[in-house]
C-alpha positions in Angstrom: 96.3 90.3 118.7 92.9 89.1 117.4 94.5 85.7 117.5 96.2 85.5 121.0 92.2 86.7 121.7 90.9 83.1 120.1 88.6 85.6 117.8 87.2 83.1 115.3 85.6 85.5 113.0 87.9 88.9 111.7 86.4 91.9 110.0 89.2 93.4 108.5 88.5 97.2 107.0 91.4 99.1 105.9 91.8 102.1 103.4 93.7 101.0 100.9 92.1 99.4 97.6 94.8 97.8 96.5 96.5 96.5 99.9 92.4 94.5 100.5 92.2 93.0 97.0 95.6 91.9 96.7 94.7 89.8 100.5 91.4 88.5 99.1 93.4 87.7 96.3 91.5 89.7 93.8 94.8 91.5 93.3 98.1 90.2 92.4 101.4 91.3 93.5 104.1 92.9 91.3 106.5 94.6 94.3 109.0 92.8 95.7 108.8 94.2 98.6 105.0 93.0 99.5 105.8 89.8 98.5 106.6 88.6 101.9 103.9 90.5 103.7 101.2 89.6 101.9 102.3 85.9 102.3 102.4 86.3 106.4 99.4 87.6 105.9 97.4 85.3 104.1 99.2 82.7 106.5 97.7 84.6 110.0 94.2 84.5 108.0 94.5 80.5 108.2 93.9 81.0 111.7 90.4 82.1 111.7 87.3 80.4 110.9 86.4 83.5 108.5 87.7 86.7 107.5 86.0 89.5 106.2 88.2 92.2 104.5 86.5 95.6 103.4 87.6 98.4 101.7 86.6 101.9 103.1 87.5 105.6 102.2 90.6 106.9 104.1 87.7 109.8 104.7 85.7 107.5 106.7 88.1 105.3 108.3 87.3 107.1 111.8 88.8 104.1 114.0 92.7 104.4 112.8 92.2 108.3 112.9 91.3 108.0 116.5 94.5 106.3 117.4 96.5 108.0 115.3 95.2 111.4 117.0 95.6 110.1 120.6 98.9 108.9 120.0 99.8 112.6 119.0 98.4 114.3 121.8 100.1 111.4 123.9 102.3 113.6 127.0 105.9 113.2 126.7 108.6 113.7 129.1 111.4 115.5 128.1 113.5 113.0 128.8 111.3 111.5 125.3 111.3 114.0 123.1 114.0 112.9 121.0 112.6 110.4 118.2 115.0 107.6 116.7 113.7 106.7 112.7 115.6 104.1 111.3 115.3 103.0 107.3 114.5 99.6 106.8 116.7 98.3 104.4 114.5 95.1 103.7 111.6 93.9 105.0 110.5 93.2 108.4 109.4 89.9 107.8 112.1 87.4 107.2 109.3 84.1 106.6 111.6 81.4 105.0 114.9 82.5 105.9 116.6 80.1 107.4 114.1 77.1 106.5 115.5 74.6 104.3 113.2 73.8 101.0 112.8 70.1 100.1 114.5 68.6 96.8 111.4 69.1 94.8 111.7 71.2 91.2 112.4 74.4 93.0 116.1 73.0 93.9 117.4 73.0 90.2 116.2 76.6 89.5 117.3 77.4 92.6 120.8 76.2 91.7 120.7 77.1 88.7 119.8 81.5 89.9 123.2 80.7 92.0 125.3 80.6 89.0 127.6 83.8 87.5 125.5 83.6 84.5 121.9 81.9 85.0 120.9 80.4 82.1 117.5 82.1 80.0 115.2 78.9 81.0 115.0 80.6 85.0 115.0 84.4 83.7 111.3 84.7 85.1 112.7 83.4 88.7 113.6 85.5 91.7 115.0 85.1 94.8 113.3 87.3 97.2 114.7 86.9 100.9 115.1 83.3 101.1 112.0 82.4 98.8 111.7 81.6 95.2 109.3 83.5 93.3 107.9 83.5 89.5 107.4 86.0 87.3 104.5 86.3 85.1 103.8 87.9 81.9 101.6 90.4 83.2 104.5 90.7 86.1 102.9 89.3 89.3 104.9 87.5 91.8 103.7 84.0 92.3 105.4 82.0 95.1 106.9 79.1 94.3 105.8 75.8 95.8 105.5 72.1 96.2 102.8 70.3 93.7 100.9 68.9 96.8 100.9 72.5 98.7 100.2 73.9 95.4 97.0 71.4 94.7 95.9 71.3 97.6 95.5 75.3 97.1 93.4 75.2 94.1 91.3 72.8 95.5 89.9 74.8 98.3 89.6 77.9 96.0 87.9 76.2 93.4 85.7 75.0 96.3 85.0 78.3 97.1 85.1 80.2 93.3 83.0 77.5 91.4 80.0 79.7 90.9 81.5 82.7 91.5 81.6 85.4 88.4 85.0 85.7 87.3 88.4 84.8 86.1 89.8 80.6 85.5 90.8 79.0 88.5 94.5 79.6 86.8 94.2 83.1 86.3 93.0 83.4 90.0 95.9 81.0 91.4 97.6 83.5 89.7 96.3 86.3 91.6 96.6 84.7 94.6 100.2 84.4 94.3 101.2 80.7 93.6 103.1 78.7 91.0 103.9 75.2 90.1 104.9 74.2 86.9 102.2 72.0 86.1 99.6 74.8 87.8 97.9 75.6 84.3 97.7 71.3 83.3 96.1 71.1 87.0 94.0 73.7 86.9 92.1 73.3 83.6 91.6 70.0 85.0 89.9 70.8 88.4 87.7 72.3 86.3 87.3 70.5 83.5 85.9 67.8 86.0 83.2 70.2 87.2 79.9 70.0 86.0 79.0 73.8 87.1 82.0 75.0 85.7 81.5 73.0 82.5 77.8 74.5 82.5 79.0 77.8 83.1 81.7 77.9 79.8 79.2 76.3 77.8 76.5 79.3 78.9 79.3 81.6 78.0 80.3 80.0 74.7 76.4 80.1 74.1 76.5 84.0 74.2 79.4 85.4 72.9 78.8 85.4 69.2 81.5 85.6 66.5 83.0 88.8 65.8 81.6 90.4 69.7 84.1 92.6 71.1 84.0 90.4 74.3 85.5 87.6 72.2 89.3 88.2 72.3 89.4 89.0 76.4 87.2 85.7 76.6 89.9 84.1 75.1 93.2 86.0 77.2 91.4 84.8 80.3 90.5 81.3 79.9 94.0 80.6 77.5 96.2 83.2 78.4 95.6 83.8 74.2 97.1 87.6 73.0 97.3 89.1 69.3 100.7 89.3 67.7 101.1 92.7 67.5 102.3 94.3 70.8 100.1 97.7 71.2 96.8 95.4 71.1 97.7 93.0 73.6 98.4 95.6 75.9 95.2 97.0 75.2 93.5 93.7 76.1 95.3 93.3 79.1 94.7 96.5 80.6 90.4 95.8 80.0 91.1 92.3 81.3 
């Protein structure tokens, strides 16, 4: 609606935590079945000159409230009375189906997913409605996509991270939901090539000293580095 309106700028508020991060990409996605929302959505943000999402208390969310309590008092006939609930088997949104991928690196895995037994080299790949998705360690769902789409998405976000508190631009391509195979390689190289982010590593290698507790989850973020034993690297990744 906002966009048939030619509304340039969006404030977006909703009452879920999780739903606002994982747009803004703060979050990343482990259910399937979001997968394909989350991607029309971030596609309808494209549309807008800037968007604004907030998180607010379902408590305060007066707005949604108000419509949901007019559309209970709403008058029926009685011809209307009788509601029809049907069970979505799969998601609304259908994005890519139908839409045939180019012979880039995702046609091999793809053909390789299609036979009786796939072999262990594409057990982190999924096919989810039409689209290709990967797996990671932590078990979000990064979409699969060309290197040029791909680079041309880190690019912008590094644009718009660079001195911005936080994560590697990998670990947030991550969390925005995106894959390559060569993502990582790319990546460290974006901002290897940038003098704030080479200032700001260097002011965090400067204070964390030896043996600080800070030391190991420094060290999961930037090179995805865990200890051997299993119970502390969980333990890492849940303070990460």
């Amino acid at each position: 609606m906002a966009r048939d309106l030619n509304v340039k700028h969006l404030k977006i508020k909703g009452d879920s935590n999780l739903i606002i991060k994982q747009l803004k990409g703060e979050y990343g996605v482990k259910e399937a079945s979001l997968a394909a929302y989350r991607e029309e959505a971030l596609k309808l943000t494209e549309a807008f000159e800037g968007i604004e999402a907030t998180h607010i208390p379902r408590a305060e969310n007066r707005h949604a409230d108000a419509l949901a309590t007019i559309g209970s008092k709403e008058t029926r006939s009685e011809e209307e009375e009788v509601v029809v609930f049907r069970r979505l088997r799969q998601p609304s949104i259908m994005i890519l189906q139908g839409k045939k991928m180019k012979a880039d690196w995702r046609r091999p895995v793809i053909e390789n997913l299609k036979q009786k037994t796939p072999s262990k080299a594409v057990k982190e790949y999924h096919q989810i409605h039409g689209q290709l998705y990967k797996r990671s360690h932590e078990g979000l769902l990064m979409k699969c996509v060309a290197e040029s789409a791909g680079m041309q998405k880190a690019d912008n976000l590094h644009h718009a991270t660079c001195n911005v508190e936080g994560p590697s631009l990998y670990r947030r391509m991550q969390r925005v939901g995106m894959f390559w195979p060569t993502m990582k390689a790319y990546c460290d190289q974006v901002q290897a090539n940038c003098a704030s982010c080479r200032e700001a590593k260097e002011w965090v290698g400067i204070n964390v000293i030896e043996g600080d507790w800070r030391q190991p989850i420094r060290q999961y973020l930037e090179k995805g580095t865990l200890p051997l034993e299993h119970r502390e690297a969980d333990k890492l990744k849940r303070k990460a």
